[in-house]
C-alpha positions in Angstrom: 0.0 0.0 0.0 1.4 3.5 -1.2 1.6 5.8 1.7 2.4 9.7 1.1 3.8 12.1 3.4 2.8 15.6 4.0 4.2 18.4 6.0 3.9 22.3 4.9 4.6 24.1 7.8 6.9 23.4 11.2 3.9 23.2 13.7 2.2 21.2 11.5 1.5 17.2 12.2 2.7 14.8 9.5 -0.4 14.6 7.4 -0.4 11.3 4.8 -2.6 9.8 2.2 -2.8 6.2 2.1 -3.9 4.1 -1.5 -2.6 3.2 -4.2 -2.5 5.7 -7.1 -5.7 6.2 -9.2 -7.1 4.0 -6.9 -9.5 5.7 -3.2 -7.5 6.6 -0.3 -8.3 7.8 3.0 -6.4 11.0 4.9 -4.5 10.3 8.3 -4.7 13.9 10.5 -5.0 17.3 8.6 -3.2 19.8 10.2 -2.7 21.9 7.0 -3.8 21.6 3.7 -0.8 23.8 2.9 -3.1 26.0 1.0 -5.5 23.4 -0.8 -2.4 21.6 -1.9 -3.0 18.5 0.1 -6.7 18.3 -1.5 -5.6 19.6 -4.6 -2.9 16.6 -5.0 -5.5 13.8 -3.6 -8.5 15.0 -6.4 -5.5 14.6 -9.5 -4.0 11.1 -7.8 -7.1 9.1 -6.4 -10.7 8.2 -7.4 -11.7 9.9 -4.1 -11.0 10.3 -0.9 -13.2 7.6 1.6 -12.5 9.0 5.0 -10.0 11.2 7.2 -8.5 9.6 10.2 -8.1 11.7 13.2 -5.3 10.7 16.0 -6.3 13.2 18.7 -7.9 15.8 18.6 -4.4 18.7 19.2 -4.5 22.1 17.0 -1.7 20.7 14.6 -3.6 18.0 14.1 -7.1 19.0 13.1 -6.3 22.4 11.9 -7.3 22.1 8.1 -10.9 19.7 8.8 -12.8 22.6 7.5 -11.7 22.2 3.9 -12.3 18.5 3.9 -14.4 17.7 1.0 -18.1 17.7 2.1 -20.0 14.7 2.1 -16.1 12.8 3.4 -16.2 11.1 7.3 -14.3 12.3 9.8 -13.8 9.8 12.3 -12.1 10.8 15.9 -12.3 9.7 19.1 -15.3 10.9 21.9 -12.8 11.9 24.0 -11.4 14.6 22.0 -14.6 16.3 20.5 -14.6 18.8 22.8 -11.2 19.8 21.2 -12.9 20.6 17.7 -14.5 24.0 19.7 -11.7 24.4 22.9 -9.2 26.4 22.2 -8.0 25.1 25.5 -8.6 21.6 25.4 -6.7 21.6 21.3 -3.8 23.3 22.7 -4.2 26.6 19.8 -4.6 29.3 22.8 -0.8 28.2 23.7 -0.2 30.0 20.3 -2.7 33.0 20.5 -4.7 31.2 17.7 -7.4 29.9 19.5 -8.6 27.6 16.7 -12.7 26.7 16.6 -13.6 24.7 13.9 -17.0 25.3 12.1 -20.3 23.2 13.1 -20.0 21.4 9.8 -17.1 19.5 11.0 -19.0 16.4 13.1 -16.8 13.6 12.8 -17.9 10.2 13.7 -17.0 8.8 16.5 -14.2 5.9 17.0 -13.3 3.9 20.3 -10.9 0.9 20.9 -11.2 -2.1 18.6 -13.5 -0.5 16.2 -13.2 -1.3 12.7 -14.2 1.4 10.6 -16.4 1.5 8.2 -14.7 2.0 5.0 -15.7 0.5 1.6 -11.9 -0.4 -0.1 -9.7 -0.7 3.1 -9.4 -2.5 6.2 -8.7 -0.3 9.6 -8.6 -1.1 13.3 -8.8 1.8 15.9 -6.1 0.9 19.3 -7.0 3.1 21.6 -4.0 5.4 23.5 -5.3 7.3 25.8 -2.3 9.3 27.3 -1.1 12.3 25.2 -5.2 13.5 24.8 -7.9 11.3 26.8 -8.9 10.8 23.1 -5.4 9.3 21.4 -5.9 6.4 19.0 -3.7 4.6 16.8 -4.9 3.3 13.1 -3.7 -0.7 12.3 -4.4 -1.6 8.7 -3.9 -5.1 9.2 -3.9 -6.8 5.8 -1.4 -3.8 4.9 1.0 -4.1 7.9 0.8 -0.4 8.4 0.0 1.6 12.1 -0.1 5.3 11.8 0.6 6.2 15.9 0.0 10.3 15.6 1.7 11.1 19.1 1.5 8.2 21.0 4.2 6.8 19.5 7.7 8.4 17.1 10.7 6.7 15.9 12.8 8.1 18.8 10.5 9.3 21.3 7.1 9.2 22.7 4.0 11.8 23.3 3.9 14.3 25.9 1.7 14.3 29.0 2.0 17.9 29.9 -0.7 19.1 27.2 -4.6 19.2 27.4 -5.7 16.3 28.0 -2.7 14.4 28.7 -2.6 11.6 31.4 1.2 10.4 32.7 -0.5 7.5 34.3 -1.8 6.0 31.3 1.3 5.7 29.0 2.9 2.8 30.1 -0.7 0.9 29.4 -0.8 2.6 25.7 2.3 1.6 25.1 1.7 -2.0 26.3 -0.9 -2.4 24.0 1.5 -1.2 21.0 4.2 -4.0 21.7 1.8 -6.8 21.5 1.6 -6.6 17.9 3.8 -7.3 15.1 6.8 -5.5 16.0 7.5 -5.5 11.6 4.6 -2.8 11.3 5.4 0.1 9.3 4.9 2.8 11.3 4.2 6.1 10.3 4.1 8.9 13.2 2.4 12.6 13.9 6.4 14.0 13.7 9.5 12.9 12.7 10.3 9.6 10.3 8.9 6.5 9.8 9.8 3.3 11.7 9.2 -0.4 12.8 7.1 -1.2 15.0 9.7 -2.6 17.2 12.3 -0.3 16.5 10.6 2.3 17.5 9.5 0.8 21.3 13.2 -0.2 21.5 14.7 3.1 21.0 12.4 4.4 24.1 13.7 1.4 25.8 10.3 -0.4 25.9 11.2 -4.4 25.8 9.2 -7.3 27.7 10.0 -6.0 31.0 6.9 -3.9 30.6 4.7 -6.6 29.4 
């Protein structure tokens, strides 16, 4: 499965399109659209676009869901809806933005071990709850592909210190991550790509914790 990376600005998440081309994909976190360049490229290289995937529900993460094509899901966790109208809770009033997003924007919502309801691809929802209450991860299973937003990056790990962030619920997250395939392709909010299992052993994370 063809995954593409985007990134246009430096306090913007790591947005990507997953699907082969001129086939559908679906969008993983939209924190810019870099000016209608992110929709712009997915309208001349897919079929359509099936659904956006939201990690959590942070500022640089959610920024762009207004110019999401209408009629296309947005799916996102309960937890973090109240961050689509808080500029407290989506961490924007740390920049003087306070980002609201517009009524129109009602994603559906996800929880732990949800499949979701796309028509071309297969994707489980792992819940994370420790860098929002509402932090999931994305397993395409018959892809071997997890897309971790902040929970999990090649060399590091999510804050705590943020809205909505829970200390005491990491090590659990994180336990749920290194039960699977430690060969995923992992794909993160910031930074590179990764394994799996390269990235839970660069934060030291080995079966001591299990």
């Amino acid at each position: 499965m063809k995954v593409t990376p985007f990134c246009y600005d430096t306090i913007s998440c790591n947005s990507f399109v997953v699907g082969e081309e001129g086939g559908p994909c679906v969008l993983i976190d939209c924190g810019s659209s870099g000016n209608g360049r992110l929709f712009s490229y997915i309208s001349r290289h897919h079929s359509r676009l099936e659904g956006v995937l939201i990690t959590h529900g942070h500022y640089d993460h959610i920024a762009a869901l207004g110019e999401v094509p209408k009629g296309v899901p947005i799916f996102l966790a309960n937890e973090d809806f109240v961050c689509l109208s808080s500029p407290n809770f989506n961490a924007s009033r740390s920049l003087a933005e306070d980002l609201v997003l517009p009524e129109e924007v009602a994603p559906y919502p996800v929880e732990d071990e949800d499949e979701v309801a796309l028509p071309d691809f297969a994707v489980k929802v792992i819940a994370t709850p420790f860098h929002t209450e509402g932090s999931v991860c994305y397993l395409f299973p018959n892809d071997n592909l997890i897309f971790t937003g902040d929970t999990l990056f090649r060399y590091g790990y999510g804050r705590t210190d943020l809205p909505g962030g829970d200390e005491r619920k990491l090590i659990p997250s994180l336990r749920k991550l290194a039960k699977l395939d430690p060969n995923l392709r992992l794909y993160c909010g910031h930074g590179p790509s990764s394994t799996l299992g390269q990235a839970l052993s660069n934060i030291g994370f080995n079966s001591a914790y299990l």
